[in-house]
N, C-alpha and C positions, 0 to 999 in steps of 0.2 A: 504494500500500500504506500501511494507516495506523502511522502513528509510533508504536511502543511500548517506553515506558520504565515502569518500576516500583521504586524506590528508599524504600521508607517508613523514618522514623526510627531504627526499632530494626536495623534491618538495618547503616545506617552505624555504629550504638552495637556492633553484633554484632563488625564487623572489627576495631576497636580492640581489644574485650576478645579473640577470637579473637589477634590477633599477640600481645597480652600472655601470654597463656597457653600457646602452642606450646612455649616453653620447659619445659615441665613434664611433656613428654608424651614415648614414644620414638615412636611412629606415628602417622603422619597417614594416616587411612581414607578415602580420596576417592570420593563416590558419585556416580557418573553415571546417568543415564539411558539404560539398552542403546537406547532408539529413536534419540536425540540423545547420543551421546557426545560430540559436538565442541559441540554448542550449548549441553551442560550441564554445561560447563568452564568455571567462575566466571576468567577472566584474571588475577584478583587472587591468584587458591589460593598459584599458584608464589610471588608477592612476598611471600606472609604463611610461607607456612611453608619458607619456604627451602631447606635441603637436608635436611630429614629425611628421614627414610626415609618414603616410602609406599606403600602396595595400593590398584589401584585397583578396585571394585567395580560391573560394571554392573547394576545395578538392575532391576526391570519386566522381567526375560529373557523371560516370557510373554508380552508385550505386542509384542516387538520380532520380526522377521525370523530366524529362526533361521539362517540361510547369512550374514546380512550382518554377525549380531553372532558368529558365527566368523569372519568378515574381519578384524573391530574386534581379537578377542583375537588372530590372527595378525600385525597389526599392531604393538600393546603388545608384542607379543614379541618383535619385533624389534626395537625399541627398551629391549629390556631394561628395560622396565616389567613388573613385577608383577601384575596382572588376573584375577577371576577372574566372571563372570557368574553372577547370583545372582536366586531370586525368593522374597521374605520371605513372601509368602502362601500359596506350594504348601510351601515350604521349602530348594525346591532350591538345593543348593550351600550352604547357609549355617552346615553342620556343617563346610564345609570352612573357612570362613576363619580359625579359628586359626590350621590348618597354613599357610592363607597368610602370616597374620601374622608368623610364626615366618621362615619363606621368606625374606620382608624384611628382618625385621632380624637376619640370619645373620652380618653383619660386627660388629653392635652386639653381642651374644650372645658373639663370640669375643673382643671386644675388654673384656668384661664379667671371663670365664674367664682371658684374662692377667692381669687383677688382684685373679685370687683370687675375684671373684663370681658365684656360680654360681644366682643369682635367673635364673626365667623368665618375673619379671612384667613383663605388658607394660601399661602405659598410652597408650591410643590417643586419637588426639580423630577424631570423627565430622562431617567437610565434607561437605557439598554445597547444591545450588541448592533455594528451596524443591519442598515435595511432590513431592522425589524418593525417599523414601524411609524416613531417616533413622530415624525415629522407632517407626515396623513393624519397620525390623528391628532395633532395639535389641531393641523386647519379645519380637520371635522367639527372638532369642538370650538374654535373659534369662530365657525362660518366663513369664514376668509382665509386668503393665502396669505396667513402668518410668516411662513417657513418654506422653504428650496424645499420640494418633492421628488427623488428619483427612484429610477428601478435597478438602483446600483447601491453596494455598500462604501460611505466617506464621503455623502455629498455634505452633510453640514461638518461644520469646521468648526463655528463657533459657537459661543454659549451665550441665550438673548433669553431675556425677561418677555414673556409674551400674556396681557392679559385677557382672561376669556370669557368671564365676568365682573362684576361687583365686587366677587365674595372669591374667585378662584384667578391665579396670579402661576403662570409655570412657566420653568426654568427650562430652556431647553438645551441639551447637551450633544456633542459627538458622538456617534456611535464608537464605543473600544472593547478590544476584543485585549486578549492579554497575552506575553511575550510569547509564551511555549504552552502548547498542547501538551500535558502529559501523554492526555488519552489521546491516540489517532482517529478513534473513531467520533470522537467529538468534532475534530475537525472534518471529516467526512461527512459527519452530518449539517455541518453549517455548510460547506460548501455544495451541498446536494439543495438547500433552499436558500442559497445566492448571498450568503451572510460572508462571505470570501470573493474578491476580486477575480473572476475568470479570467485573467490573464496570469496568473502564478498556478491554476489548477493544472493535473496532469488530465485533460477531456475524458481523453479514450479512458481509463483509469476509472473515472468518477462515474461514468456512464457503466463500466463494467459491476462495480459496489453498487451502485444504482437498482440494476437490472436483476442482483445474487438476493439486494434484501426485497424488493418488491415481488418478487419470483416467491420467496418463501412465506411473507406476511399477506401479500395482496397480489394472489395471482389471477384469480379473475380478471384485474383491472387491465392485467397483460394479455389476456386472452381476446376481449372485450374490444380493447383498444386498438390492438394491432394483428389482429386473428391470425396467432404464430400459436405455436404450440410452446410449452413449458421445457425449459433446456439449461443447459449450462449459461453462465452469462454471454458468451464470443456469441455460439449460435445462436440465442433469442436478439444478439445485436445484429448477426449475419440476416436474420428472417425479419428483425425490422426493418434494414436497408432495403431490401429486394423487396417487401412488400409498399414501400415509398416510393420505389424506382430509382432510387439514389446507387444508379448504376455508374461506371467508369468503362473505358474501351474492355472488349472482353470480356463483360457482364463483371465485375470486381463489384464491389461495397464499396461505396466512397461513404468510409468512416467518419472524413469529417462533416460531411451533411449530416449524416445521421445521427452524429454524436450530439450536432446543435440542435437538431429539431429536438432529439429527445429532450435535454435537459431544458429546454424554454418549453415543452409540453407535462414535463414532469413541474416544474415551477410555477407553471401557466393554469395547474388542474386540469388539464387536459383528459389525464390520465385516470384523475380520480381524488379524492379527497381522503389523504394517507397520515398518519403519525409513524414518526420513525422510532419512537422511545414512549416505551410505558413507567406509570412509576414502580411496579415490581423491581425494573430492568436496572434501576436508579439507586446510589446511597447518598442523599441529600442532606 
């Protein structure tokens, strides 16, 4: 499996100003990825923001497994974590997180009222890994293009005050992933939902890991999808080529079409609505 790390400059410049600035905030808004909640847990989060209160919010809910990301919120709830699954594109869920917000900082708020202050402004800062999200659902919730949108991970760079009402004030931050992967397969997994810059990915590689765990967990959607038969990974990539026509002289597989279509088809939902980590699978 090939090595993937991704650590560019502003990302380490991001953690510094991040720890500096938590003191300024009452909520830390934690976005995960509903497909990858465990591999889209920056390790660092807990060391920077220490014990503040936070919500955690999974992200891409359409994207993910709907039985397994009710596992994920079964889980956080047991753990007396805060959670609420959210998708900034259809909208769902994301009228709710005030009230989640609120939820959270219930001891902050009382401890506000003993001394007399009866504000219900929250100031929140907005983590997570890049192109998880962040940045969609700021302008969801603002109704305006607050913030730089893309389908890439590192478009925001900076860190800006953005408010969304009255009562609600959020901080929005860079997307940082952190120096080294222990696990490979963590990095496999963010790079299979675009959280890693496809130009350091090994394609063919990703597409092949791609192919072994959907094959095993969701193989209908590979039946379904591309009407090939269930195989090693090479051949179910041979039979997707030749059923796309992503032929070369001499009827060959051109790899590389096929290895793009797949992964913008696999990213895109195309293929189906998948989680790649359950929390059994997890030590959180």
């Amino acid at each position: 499996m090939q090595t993937i790390q991704w650590f560019p400059g502003h990302m380490a410049k991001a953690k510094r100003e991040i720890s500096e600035k938590v003191k300024l905030v009452d909520l830390i808004i934690e976005l995960k990825d509903a497909r990858i909640p465990y591999a889209s847990t920056n390790p660092m989060i807990s060391e920077i923001i220490g014990n503040k209160p936070r919500l955690i919010l999974l992200c891409k809910s359409s994207l993910a497994d709907p039985l397994v990301t009710k596992a994920w919120m079964e889980y956080y709830a047991s753990k007396n974590i805060i959670s609420l699954d959210i998708d900034s594109i259809t909208g769902y869920h994301t009228k709710d997180i005030l009230k989640y917000a609120n939820i959270a900082l219930k001891e902050v708020f009382e401890k506000r009222q003993a001394k007399g202050i009866t504000s219900k402004t929250i100031k929140a800062m907005i983590l997570g890994i890049p192109n998880v999200g962040k940045s969609t659902l700021i302008n969801t919730l603002a109704k305006r293009k607050a913030t730089t949108v893309g389908d890439r991970p590192g478009v925001t760079k900076n860190q800006t005050w953005i408010k969304i009402s009255e009562v609600l004030y959020l901080l929005d931050t860079p997307g940082i992933l952190w120096p080294k992967f222990e696990d490979q397969e963590v990095g496999l997994k963010l790079a299979m939902c675009g959280s890693i810059k496809d130009e350091i990915l090994d394609l063919n590689g990703l597409v092949l890991a791609s192919l072994d765990y959907i094959s095993k967990n969701y193989p209908e959607y590979i039946k379904n999808r591309y009407k090939i038969e269930i195989n090693d990974s090479e051949s179910m990539q041979e039979q997707i080529g030749k059923s796309r026509g992503f032929l070369s002289k001499g009827g060959i597989v051109d790899l590389e079409r096929t290895n793009r279509m797949f992964i913008n088809e696999l990213r895109g939902m195309k293929i189906g609505a998948m989680s790649y980590e359950r929390p059994e699978d997890q030590s959180i």
